[in-house]
C-alpha positions in Angstrom: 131.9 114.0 119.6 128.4 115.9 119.0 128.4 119.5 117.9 126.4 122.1 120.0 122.6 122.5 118.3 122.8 126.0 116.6 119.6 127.5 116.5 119.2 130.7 114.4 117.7 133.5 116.5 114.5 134.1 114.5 113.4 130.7 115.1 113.8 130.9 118.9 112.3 134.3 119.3 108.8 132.8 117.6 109.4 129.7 119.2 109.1 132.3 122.8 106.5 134.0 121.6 104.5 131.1 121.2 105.4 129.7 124.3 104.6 132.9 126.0 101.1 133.7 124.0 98.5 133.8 126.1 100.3 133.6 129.4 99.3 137.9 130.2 95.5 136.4 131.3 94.1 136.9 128.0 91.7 134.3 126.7 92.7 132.1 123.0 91.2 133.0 119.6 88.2 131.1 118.1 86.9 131.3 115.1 83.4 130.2 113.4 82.6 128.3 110.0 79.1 128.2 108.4 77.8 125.4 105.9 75.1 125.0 104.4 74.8 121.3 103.3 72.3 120.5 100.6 71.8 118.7 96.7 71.8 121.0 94.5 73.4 124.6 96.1 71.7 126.9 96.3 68.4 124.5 95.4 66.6 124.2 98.7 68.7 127.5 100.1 67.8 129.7 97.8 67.3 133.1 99.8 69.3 132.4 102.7 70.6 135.4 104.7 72.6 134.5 108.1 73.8 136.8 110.4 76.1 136.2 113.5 76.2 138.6 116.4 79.0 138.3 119.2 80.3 140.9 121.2 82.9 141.8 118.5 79.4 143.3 116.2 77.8 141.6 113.5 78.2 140.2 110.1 75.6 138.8 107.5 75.6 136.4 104.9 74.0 135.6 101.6 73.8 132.6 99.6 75.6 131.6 97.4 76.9 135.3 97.2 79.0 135.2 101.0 79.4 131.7 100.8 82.1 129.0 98.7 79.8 126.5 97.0 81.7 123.0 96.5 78.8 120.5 95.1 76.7 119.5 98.2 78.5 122.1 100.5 78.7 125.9 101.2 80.9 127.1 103.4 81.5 130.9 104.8 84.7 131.4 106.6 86.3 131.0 109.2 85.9 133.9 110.6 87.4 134.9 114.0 84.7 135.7 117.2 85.0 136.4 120.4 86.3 133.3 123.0 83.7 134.1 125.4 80.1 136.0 125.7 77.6 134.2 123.5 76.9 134.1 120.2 74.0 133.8 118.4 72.7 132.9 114.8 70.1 133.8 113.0 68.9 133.0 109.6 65.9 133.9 107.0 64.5 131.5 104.6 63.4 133.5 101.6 63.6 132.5 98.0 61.9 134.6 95.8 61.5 137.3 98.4 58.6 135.3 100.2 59.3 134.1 103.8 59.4 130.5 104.3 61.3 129.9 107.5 63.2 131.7 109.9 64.9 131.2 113.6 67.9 131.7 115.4 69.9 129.7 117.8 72.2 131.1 120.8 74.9 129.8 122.5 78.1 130.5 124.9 81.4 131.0 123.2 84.6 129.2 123.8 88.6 130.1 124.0 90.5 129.0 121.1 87.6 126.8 119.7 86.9 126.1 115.9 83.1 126.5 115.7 81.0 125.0 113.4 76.9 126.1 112.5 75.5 124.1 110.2 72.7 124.3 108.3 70.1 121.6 106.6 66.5 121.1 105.3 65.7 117.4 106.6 62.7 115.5 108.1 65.7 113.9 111.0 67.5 115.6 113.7 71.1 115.5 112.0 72.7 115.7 115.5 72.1 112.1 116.1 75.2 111.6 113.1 77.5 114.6 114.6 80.5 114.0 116.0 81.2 117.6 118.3 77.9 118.8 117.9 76.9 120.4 120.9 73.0 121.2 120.2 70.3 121.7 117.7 67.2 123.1 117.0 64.5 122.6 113.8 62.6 125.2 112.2 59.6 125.1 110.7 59.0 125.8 106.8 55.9 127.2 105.7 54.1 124.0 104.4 53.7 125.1 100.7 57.7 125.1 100.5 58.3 121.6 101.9 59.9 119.0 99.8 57.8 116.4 102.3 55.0 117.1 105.2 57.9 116.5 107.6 60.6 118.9 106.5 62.2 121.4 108.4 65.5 123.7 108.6 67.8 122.1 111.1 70.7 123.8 112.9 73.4 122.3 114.3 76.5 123.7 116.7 79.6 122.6 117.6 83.2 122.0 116.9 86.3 121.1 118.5 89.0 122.9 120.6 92.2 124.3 118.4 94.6 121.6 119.3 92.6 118.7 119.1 91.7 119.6 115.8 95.9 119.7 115.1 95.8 116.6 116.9 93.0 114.2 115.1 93.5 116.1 111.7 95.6 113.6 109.6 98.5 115.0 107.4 98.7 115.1 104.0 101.2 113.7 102.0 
């Protein structure tokens, strides 16, 4: 004969509370990372300053100060923002104090979606290789500062909602 399942109260009070988050109308959590993708960091972003404004305010960015430098990636956050308004990023270009390029990019936010803005200095559209990117834009740099005729700063935007990343992330041993 089976014993009866015994489950200790704690457990089944989060267990309701997750069930139940969300259901009074209110919209998910998301939440933003920014990387800045380039050989060597800071190298070509030298003088980078970001700033992202939502509804929730602003915050601002710095390379490599604000941002986690791993070889050919920076990363800043995540951070949480708003799930829905728009949000809109803007960066400047300027090593050595002189302005080389500078733009911004704006788009609608999303409940409980892991955003991603990331950042490159390439001839190519990167979007063509992104899997979730949702747009892009290019920026020019002032000619002098090009690493080829052809070069500019490229954005790209995009992510996935929170459970598909749970869902598609594989586990680790």
């Amino acid at each position: 004969m089976m014993g009866r399942l015994r489950i200790p109260l704690p457990l089944l009070a989060a267990a309701a509370l997750l069930l139940f988050a969300g259901c009074d109308g209110e919209t998910a959590p998301s939440e933003m990372s920014l990387r800045v993708r380039a050989e060597p960091l800071p190298g070509p972003f030298a003088g980078l300053t970001v700033e992202v404004r939502t509804s929730a305010g602003v915050r601002t960015f710095a390379m490599p100060g604000d941002f986690d430098v791993e070889r050919t990636v920076a990363t800043a956050g995540p951070f949480p923002v708003p799930s829905s308004g728009r949000a809109t990023v803007a960066f400047v270009l300027e090593p050595g104090g002189v302005r080389i390029s500078s733009g911004e990019v704006s788009f609608p936010m999303r409940p409980d979606f892991r955003w991603g803005v990331d950042f490159f200095r390439l001839q190519d559209d990167p979007a063509r290789l992104c899997f979730g990117c949702q747009g892009s834009e290019s920026f020019p740099i002032l000619f002098e500062a090009r690493r080829n005729p052809e070069e500019s700063v490229w954005i790209t935007w995009g992510g996935v909602e929170e459970g598909a990343v749970a869902a598609t992330t594989p586990e680790t041993p």
